[in-house]
N, C-alpha and C positions, 0 to 999 in steps of 0.2 A: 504494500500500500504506500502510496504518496501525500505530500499535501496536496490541495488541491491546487489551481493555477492562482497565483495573486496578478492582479492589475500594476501594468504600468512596467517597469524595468525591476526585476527581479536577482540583487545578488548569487543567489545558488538556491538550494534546494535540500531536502532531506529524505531519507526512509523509513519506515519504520514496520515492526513485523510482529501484530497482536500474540503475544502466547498468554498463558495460563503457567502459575507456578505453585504448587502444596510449599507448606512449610517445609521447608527441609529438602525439599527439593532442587537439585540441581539441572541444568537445562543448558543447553549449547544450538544458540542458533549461527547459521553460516551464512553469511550475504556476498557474497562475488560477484563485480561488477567488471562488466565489459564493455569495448566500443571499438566502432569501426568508424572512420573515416578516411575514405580513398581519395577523396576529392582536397584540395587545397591549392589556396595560392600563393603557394612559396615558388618564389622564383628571383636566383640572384644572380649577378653576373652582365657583363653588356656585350650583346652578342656583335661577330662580327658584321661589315656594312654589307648591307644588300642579302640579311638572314629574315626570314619570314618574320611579320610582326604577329607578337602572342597577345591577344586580348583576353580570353575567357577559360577555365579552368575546366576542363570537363573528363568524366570518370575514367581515367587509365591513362591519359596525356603526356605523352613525354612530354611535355611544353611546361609541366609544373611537378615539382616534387610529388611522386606519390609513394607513402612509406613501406617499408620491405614487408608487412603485416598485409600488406592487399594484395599483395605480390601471391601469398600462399594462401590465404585466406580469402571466398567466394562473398563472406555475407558474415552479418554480425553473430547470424543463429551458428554459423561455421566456426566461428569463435568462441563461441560461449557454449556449444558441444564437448571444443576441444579444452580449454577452461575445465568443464565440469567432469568430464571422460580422465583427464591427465592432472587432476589437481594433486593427485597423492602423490604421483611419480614427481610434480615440479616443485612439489614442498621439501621430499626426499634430498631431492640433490640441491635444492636451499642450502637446504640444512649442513647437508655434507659439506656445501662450500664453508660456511658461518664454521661448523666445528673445526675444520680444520684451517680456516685462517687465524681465528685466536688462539689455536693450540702451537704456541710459539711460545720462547721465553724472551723473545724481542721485550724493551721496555713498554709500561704502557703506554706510553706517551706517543713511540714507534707504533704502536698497533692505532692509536686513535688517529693520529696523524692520517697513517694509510687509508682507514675505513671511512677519513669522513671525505677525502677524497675520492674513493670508487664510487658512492653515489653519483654524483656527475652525469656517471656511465648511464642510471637508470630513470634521467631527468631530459627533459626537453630539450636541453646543451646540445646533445648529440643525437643527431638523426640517422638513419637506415636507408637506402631510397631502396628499389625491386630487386636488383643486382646483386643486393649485398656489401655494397660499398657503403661505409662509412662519410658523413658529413656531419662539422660541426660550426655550432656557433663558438665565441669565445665566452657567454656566458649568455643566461637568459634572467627577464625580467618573469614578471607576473601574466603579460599578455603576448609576448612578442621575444625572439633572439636578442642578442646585441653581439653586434658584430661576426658577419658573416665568412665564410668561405674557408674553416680547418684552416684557420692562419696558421703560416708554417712558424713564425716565429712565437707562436702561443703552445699547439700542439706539437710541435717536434721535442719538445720538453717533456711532456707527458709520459709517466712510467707505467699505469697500471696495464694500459691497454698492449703496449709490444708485450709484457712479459706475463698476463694472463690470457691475450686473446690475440696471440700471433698473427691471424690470419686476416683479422679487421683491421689491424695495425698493418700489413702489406696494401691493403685495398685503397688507404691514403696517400704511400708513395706511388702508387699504378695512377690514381688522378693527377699527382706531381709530375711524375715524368712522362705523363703521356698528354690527355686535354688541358692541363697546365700550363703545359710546355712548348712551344715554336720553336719551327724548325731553325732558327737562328739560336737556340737555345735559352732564351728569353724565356723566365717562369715567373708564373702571375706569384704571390703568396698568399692570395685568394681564390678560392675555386668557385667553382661556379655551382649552382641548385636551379634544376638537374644536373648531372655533371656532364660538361661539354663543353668543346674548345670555345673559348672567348676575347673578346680584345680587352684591353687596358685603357681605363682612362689617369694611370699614373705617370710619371716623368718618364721618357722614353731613358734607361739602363741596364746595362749587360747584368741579366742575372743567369748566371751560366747554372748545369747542372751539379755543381758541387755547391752552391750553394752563393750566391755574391750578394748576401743579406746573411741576416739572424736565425734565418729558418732551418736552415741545411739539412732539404733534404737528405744530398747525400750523404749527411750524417749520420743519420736518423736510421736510412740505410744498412749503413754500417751496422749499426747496434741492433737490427734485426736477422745482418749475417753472423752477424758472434753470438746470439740468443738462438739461430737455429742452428748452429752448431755446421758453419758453412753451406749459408744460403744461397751464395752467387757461383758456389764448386756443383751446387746440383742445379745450374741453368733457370735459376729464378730472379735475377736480376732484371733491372728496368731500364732494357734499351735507350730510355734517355740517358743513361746515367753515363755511358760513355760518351756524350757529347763532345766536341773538342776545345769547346770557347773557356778561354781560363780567365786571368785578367790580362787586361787589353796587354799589356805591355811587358805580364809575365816578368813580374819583379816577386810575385808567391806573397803580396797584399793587396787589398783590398782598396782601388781609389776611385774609380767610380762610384758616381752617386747609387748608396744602396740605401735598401729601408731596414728600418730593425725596432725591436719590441716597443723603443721610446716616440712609434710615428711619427718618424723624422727622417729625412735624409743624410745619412752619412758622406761628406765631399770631402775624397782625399783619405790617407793611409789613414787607420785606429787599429788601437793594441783590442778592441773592445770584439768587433766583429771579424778582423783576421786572424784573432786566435780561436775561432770557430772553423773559417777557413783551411787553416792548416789542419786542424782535428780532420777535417773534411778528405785533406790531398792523403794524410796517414791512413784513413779508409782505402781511400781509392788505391793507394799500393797494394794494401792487403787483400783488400778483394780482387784487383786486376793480379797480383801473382796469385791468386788461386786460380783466377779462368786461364792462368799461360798467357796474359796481354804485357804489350811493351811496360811498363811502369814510370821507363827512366824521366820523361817529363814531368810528371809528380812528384818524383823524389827531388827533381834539381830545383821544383818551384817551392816544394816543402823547406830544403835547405837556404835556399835564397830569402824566405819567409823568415825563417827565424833568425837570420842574421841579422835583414832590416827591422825585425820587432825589434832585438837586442841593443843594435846599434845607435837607431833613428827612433825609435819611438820610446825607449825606457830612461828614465831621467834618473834613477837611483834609488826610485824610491816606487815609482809604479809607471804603468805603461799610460801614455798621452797619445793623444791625434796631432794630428798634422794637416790643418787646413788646409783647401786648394779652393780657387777661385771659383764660382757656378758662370759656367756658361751658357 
């Protein structure tokens, strides 16, 4: 039973489910609730010139997010079957996760820290589209995302997801190094909803595939070839990743205008975002000598790197930038 409808604009709503209880009596009611919504107008990204214009959202559309749940799921009765059919087997393996993540002697302070971040995972933040790929916001309000497109330089930080859910964690660098990515090696650090190649309306800058921002990819990369226990020796690397564009001038730092966490342009060397960089070029050796590829040019832009952090950017006491004029 419900209340009934009130007039006029209505905050939310309530249930409620009449029993009957004896003294002494104890009673267990179950309420599970479910819902289907195929339909939405999420839709981010500016598509290239001369791409169909999208006005209206309708049921199964690529033209607007529709979530991985409609993808497998026909109808809400399809869900609320599956709900009521699988509730003991989906409690079961709760459960099992819960026991055995707090059966640690980690401090607790370590265990709260973790748990109040995997939430996230089961909050509007992150989305699913039919595929199976992963999209995030970088956080949400009450009605709406904030701030769209699995920012690399929000998300490529992120631990729980490579090292619990390997596989959704590859599905964000497959949108980075493929619909991300131009074939000039130019990658957005924003993706697009639905996911699909798109243009940029930020400052035109070489963001090659190793990363020429905060986000680093192919860092990120990296830590999913060392978490599967060589990832890129069993042919699952991401074709962008070999790209060839390093920095323009291949001095192994960073001076082109790049973007990074603080939404701002970085113009000109910094110890802040080239030492992500070279994290980046030490990947790339490791994973290109596992496939048998040349390396020697990451190793001499790697070495060249840390001579000019050491040299040119460390003052004695920590590492500075070095402004360049904006052109």
């Amino acid at each position: 039973m419900s209340n009934p409808p009130q007039e006029g604009a209505s905050p939310g709503a309530s249930l409620f489910v009449p029993i009957t209880i004896s003294p002494g009596e104890t009673k267990t009611v179950r309420v599970m609730l479910a819902w289907y919504v195929p339909v939405t107008n999420l839709r981010f990204g500016t598509d290239p010139q001369g791409a169909p214009k999208v006005e209206n959202a309708t049921c199964g559309s690529s033209s607007f997010y529709v979530p991985w749940y409609a993808g497998k799921f026909k109808s809400l009765e399809e869900i609320a079957d599956y709900w009521r059919l699988k509730y003991d087997f989906l409690r079961e393996k709760s459960v099992l996760f819960r026991d055995t993540f707090y059966d640690t002697t980690l401090p607790a302070e370590v265990v709260e820290a973790v748990a109040a971040n995997l939430t996230i995972l089961k909050s509007p933040t992150v989305l699913r589209q039919t595929d199976g790929r992963l999209w995030c916001f970088e956080g949400c309000s009450d009605d709406r995302g904030c701030c769209h497109g699995s920012c690399t330089h929000v998300w490529n930080y992120a631990q729980a997801i490579p090292h619990l859910f390997p596989d959704l964690e590859r599905s964000l660098r497959q949108t980075e190094f493929n619909e991300s990515q131009d074939e000039r090696g130019h990658q957005t650090f924003r993706s697009a909803l639905p996911i699909r190649p798109v243009t940029t309306n930020s400052m035109p800058r070489r963001m090659d595939s190793l990363g020429n921002h905060e986000g680093l990819p192919g860092l990120a990369h990296f830590r999913g070839h060392r978490l599967a226990e060589g990832l890129v020796a069993q042919g699952q690397v991401e074709p962008g990743l070999r790209h060839p564009h390093l920095d323009p001038r291949g001095r192994g730092v960073l001076e082109e205008p790049h973007h990074n966490t603080y939404d701002i342009e970085y113009w000109g060397p910094d110890g802040h975002c080239s030492s992500f960089y070279l994290g980046a070029l030490q990947g790339a050796i490791e994973m290109g000598t596992a496939l048998g590829d040349d390396v020697s040019v990451y190793r001499e832009l790697l070495e060249k790197g840390i001579r000019y952090l050491e040299s040119e950017l460390y003052n004695g006491e920590y590492f500075s930038r070095r402004f360049r004029q904006r052109v």
